[in-house]
C-alpha positions in Angstrom: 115.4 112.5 96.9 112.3 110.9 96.6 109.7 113.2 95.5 105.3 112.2 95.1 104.9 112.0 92.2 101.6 113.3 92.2 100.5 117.1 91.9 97.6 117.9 94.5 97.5 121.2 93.0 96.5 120.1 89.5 94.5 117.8 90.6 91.3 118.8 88.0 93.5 118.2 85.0 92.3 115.4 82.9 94.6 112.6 81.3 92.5 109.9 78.5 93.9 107.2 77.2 97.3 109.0 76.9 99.4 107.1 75.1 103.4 109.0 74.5 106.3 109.4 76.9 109.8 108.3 77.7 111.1 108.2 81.7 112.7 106.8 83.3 111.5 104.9 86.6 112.8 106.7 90.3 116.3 104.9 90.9 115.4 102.8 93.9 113.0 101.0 91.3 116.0 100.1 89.4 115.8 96.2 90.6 113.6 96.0 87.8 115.1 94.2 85.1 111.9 93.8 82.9 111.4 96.8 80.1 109.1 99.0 81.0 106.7 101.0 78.1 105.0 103.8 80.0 101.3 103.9 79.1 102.2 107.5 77.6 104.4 105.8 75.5 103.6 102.4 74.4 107.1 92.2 115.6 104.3 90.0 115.2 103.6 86.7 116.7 106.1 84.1 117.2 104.1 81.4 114.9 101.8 81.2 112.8 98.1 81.5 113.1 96.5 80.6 110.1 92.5 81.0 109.1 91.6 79.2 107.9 94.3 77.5 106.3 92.4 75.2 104.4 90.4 77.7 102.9 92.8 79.9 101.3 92.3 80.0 97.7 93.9 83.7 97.2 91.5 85.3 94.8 88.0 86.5 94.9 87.6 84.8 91.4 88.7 85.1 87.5 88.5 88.1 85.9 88.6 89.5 82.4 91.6 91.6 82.5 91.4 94.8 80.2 93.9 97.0 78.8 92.7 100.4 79.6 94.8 103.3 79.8 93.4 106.6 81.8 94.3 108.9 84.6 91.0 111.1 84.8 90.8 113.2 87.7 94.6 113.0 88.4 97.8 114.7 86.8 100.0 111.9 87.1 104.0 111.9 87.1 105.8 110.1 84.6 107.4 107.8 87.0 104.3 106.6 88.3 102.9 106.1 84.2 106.7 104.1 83.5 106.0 102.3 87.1 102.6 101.0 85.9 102.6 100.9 82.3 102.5 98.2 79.7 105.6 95.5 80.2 105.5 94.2 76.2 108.4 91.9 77.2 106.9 89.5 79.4 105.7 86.1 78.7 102.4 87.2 78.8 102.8 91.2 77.6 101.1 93.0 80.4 98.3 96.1 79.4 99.2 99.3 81.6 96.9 99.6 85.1 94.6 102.1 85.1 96.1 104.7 87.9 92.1 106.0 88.0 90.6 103.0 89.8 93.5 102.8 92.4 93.7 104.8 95.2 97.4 107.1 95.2 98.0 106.1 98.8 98.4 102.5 97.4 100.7 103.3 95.0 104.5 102.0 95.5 107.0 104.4 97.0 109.4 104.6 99.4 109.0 105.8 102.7 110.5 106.6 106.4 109.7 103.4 108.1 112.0 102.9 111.5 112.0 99.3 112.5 113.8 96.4 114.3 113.3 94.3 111.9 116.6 93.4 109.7 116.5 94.7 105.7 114.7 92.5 103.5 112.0 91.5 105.9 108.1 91.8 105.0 105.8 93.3 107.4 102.2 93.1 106.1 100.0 96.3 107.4 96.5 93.9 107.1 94.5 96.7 108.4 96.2 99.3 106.5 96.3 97.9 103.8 100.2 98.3 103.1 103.3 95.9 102.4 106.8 97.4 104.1 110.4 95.5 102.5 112.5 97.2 105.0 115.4 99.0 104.0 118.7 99.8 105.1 118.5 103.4 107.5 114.7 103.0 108.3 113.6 103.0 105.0 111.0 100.5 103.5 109.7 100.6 100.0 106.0 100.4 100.5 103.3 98.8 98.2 99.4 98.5 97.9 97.9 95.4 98.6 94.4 93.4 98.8 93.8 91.3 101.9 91.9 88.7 103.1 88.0 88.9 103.6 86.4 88.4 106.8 86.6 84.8 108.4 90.3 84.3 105.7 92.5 86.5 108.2 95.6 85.3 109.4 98.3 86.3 111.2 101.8 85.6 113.2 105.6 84.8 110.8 106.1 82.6 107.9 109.2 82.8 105.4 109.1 82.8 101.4 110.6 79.3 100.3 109.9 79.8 97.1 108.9 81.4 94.1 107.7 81.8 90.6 107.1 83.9 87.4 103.0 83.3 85.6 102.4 80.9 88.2 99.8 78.2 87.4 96.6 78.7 90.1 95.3 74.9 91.9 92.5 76.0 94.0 92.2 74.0 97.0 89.2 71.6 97.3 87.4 73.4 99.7 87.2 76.8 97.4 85.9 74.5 94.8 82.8 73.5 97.0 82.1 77.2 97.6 82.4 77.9 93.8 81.9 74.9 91.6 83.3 77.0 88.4 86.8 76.8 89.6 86.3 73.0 90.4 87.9 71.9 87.0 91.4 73.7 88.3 91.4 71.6 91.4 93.7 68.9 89.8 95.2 70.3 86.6 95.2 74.1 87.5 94.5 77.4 84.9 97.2 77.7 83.2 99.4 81.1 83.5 98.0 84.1 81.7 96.3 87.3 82.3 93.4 85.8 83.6 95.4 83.9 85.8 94.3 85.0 89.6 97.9 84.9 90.4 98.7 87.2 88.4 102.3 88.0 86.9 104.5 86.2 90.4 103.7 84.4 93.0 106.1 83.6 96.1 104.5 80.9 98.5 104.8 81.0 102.2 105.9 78.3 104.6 106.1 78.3 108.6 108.7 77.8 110.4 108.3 73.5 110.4 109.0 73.7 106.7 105.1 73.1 105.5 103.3 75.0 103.0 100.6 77.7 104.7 98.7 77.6 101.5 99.5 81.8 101.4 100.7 83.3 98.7 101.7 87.0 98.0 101.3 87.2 94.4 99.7 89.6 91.3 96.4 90.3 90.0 94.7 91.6 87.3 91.9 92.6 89.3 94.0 96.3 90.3 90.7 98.0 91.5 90.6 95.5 94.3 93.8 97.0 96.1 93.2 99.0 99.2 90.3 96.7 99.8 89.2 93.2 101.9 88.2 90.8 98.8 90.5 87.8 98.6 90.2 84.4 100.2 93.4 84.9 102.7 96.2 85.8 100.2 97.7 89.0 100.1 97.7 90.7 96.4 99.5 93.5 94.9 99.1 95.0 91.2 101.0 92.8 88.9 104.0 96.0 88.1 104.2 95.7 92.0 104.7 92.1 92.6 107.0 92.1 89.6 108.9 94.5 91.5 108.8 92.9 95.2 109.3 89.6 93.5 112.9 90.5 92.0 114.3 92.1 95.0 113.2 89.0 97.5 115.4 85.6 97.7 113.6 83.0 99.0 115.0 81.0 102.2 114.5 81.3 105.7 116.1 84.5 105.8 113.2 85.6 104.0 110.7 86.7 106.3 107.5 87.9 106.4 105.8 89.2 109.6 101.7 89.8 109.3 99.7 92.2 111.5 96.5 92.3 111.7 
C-alpha cells in the first residue's frame, strides 16, 4: 500500500542539511533505472489550441542551480529523501532538491484517479497544477508541475514524438526579443548542464499533423517554481520527477497527452 510519506503530526520537527540514510524508493518508483543517493545519505479538446505558439520558450530564465540540502519545518520520509535526493550517476551528477521550498501536495505519488483515458496517457491539471500518467485500475501516478504564465496558455491533445536525456535549450526568436541575454542561444543553443532550463529530460510535443508545437515537458533546476504560473508555455516538473515520467513514457502517437486548462 501506498502510504504519505509525510507525518502531519511531527510536523515542528526540524531536518538541516541531513546528510545519512539508505531506502529504498516505494516499488511503483521502480521504473527508475538511475542510482539514487538519498540526501541523508550521499477529455480535452479534439486539437490543439496553442498560445501562443510562437512564443513558447519554456522557461522563465537561467538560473544558478544550488545544491542545498534541508527539510526545515517538515519530518520527511525516507522515500520521499531517496525520491529527490542527489543522482551522482548522471551525466551531469544532480544536487538533491530541497523538499523545504516545494509545496508536499506537489510531490510525486500515486493516487486514485478514475478515468477513460487508456494507461499511459498524460492529462495535464493546468489549473491545478498536477500531471496524471494514468494507470491500470484507476490509478495515475501524479507529479508537480510549473505551467505557463498568463498570455503562454494552451490547451486541447498533442502526442510525445520524441525525446531526450540533458537536452540542449534553442530559444525561439521571438523570446530572444523579449530577453536579449538569451539571444546568443538562438542558433547554437546552451549546451546541457545544470543550468540548462531544460533541465535533466525533455520530451517534445507534436499535434496530430506531425509538426512540432514548440511544447515541451521537461526538468528544471528552478524546483521552487513548481506549484506556480512562471514559464513561457512549457510545462516543468523537478528534474527527479521528469527523470521518472521520462523512463516510463515511449514516444509515438500512442503517446498522448491531453491539457486542461
Amino acid at each position: 500500500m501506498w502510504r504519505d510519506p509525510w507525518n502531519a503530526a511531527a510536523f515542528p520537527s526540524l531536518f538541516s542539511r541531513v546528510r545519512k540514510i539508505n531506502k529504498a524508493e516505494p516499488n511503483f518508483m521502480s521504473v527508475e533505472k538511475s542510482a539514487v543517493r538519498s540526501p541523508l545519505s550521499a477529455l480535452a479538446q479534439p486539437t490543439l489550441f496553442l498560445l501562443p505558439l510562437a512564443l513558447a520558450g519554456c522557461v522563465s530564465r537561467p538560473q544558478e542551480p544550488y545544491e542545498v540540502v534541508s527539510t526545515r519545518g517538515f519530518n520527511v520520509s525516507a522515500e520521499y529523501l531517496a525520491m529527490y535526493g542527489e543522482r551522482p550517476d548522471e551525466q551531469f551528477p544532480l544536487p538533491a532538491t530541497d523538499l523545504s521550498e516545494v509545496d508536499p501536495r506537489y510531490l510525486r505519488r500515486e493516487v486514485a484517479y478514475p478515468t477513460r483515458e487508456q494507461p499511459g496517457t498524460i492529462v495535464i491539471d493546468t489549473d491545478n497544477r498536477f500531471l496524471y500518467l494514468v494507470r491500470e485500475n484507476g490509478r495515475a501516478i501524479r507529479y508537480g508541475i510549473g505551467v505557463g504564465k498568463q498570455g503562454f496558455a494552451w490547451e486541447g491533445e498533442a502526442y510525445i514524438a520524441w525525446k531526450q536525456e540533458w537536452p540542449t535549450w534553442h530559444p525561439p526568436k521571438e523570446m530572444a526579443e523579449r530577453k536579449p541575454e538569451v539571444a546568443k542561444y538562438v542558433e547554437k543553443g546552451m549546451d546541457p548542464g545544470l543550468k540548462n532550463p531544460l533541465g535533466a529530460r525533455a520530451m517534445y510535443l507534436f499535434n496530430d499533423k506531425g509538426q512540432d508545437t514548440l511544447f515541451r515537458l521537461h526538468g528544471t533546476p528552478e524546483w521552487a517554481s513548481i506549484g506556480t504560473a512562471a514559464s513561457s508555455g512549457c510545462i516543468r516538473l523537478m528534474n527527479q520527477d521528469v527523470i521518472d515520467l521520462y523512463n516510463r513514457v515511449k514516444p509515438g502517437r500512442s503517446a498522448k497527452v491531453i491539457v486542461q486548462q
